[in-house]
N, C-alpha and C positions, 0 to 999 in steps of 0.2 A: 246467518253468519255470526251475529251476538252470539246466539246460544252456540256455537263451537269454540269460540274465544273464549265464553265462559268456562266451558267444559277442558280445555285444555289448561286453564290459568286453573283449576282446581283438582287437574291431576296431576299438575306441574307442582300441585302447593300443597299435595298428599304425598308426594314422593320427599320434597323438600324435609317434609317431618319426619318422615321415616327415617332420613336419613342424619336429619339429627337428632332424630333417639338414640341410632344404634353409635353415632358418637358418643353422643353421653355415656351412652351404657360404657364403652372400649376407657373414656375418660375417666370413670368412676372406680371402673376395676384394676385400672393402673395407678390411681391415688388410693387404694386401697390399704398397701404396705404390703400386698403380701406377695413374696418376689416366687408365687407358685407361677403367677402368670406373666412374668417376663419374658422373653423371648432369648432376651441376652443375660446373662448373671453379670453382677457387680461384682469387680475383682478384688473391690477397694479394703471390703470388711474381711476377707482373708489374707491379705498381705500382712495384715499388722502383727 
């Protein structure tokens, strides 16, 4: 019973990284500046 508790507490805690890697990565490329990968455009820098 230990070792399934273990086994699930460290596939619970490989998923956990994974998924905050692939944040980081989505965080990293949004503070990046480059509005290639924005989803929505900024309206602000063409209005003026």
């Amino acid at each position: 019973m230990v070792k399934a508790l273990r086994r699930l507490m460290a596939t619970l805690t490989f998923f956990a990284l994974i998924i905050a890697g692939i944040k980081t990565l989505f965080e990293w490329v949004a503070e990046s500046g480059d509005d290639d990968h924005e989803v929505f455009a900024d309206d602000d820098h063409e209005a003026v």
